[in-house]
C-alpha positions in Angstrom: -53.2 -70.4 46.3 -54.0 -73.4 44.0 -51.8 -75.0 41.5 -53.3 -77.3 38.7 -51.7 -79.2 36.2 -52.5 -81.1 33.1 -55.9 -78.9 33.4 -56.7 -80.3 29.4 -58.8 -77.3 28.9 -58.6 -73.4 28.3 -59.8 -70.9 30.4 -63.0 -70.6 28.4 -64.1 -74.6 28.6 -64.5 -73.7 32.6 -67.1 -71.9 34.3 -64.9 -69.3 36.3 -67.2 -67.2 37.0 -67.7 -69.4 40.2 -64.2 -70.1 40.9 -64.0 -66.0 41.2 -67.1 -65.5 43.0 -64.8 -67.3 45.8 -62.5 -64.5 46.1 -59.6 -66.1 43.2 -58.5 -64.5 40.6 -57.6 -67.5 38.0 -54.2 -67.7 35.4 -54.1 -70.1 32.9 -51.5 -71.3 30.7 -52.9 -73.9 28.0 -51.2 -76.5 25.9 -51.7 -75.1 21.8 -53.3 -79.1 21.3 -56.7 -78.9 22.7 -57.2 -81.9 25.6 -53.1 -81.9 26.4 -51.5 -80.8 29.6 -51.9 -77.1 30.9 -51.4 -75.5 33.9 -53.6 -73.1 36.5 -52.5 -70.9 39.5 -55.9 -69.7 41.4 -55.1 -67.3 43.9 -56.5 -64.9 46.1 -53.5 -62.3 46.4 -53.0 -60.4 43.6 -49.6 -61.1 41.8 -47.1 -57.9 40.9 -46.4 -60.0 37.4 -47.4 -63.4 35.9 -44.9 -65.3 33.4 -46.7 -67.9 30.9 -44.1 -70.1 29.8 -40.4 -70.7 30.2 -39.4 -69.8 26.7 -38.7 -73.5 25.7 -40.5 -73.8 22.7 -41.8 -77.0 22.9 -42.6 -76.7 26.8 -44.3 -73.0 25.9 -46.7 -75.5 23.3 -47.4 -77.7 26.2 -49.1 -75.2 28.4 -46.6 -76.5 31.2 -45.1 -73.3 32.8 -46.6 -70.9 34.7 -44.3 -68.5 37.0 -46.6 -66.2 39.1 -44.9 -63.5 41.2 -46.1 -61.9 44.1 -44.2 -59.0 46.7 -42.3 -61.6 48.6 -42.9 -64.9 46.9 -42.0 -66.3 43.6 -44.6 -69.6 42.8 -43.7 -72.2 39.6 -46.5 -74.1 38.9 -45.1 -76.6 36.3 -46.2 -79.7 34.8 -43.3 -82.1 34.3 -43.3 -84.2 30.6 -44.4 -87.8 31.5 -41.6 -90.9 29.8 -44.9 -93.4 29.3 -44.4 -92.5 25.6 -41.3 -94.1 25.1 -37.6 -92.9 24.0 -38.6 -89.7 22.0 -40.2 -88.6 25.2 -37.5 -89.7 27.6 -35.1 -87.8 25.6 -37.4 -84.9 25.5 -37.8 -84.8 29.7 -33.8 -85.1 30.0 -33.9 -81.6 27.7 -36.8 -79.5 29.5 -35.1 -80.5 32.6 -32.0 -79.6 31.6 -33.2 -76.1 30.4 -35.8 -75.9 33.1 -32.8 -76.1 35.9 
């Protein structure tokens, strides 16, 4: 398995085709701004369910949460919020960590 984050790009800006022809199968969970955050699980066992998002709103916007299950494994891939931003976005990170955990 392969865990991406802040990917900045859908599904369709990347040539999967070869990323499959390796044996993955690819799941993608993109931020609704095109260029921001984004997450990726490539794997080559097939999952029993695949969860995009956490249900946070504002987290589910930022393509940050990607919850892939498998028969005896549960994988998060998630993409943290950075605090370079300033107060708003400290704030923010105390919240999705808060409802994350």
């Amino acid at each position: 398995m392969i865990c991406l984050q802040e990917t900045k790009a859908t599904k369709d800006d990347i040539n999967v085709a070869e990323i499959e022809s390796l044996g993955f199968q690819t799941y993608w969970f993109s931020a609704e701004k095109k260029g921001y955050s984004g997450v990726a699980v490539f794997t080559k066992i097939k999952p029993v369910n695949v969860q995009y998002g956490n249900g946070i709103m504002q987290s589910d916007a930022e393509g940050r949460v990607i919850r892939v299950d498998f028969k005896d494994l549960t994988l998060i891939n998630a993409y943290f919020p950075s605090v370079q931003s300033g107060d708003e976005r400290q704030a923010y990170k105390y919240v999705w960590l808060d409802e994350f955990f």
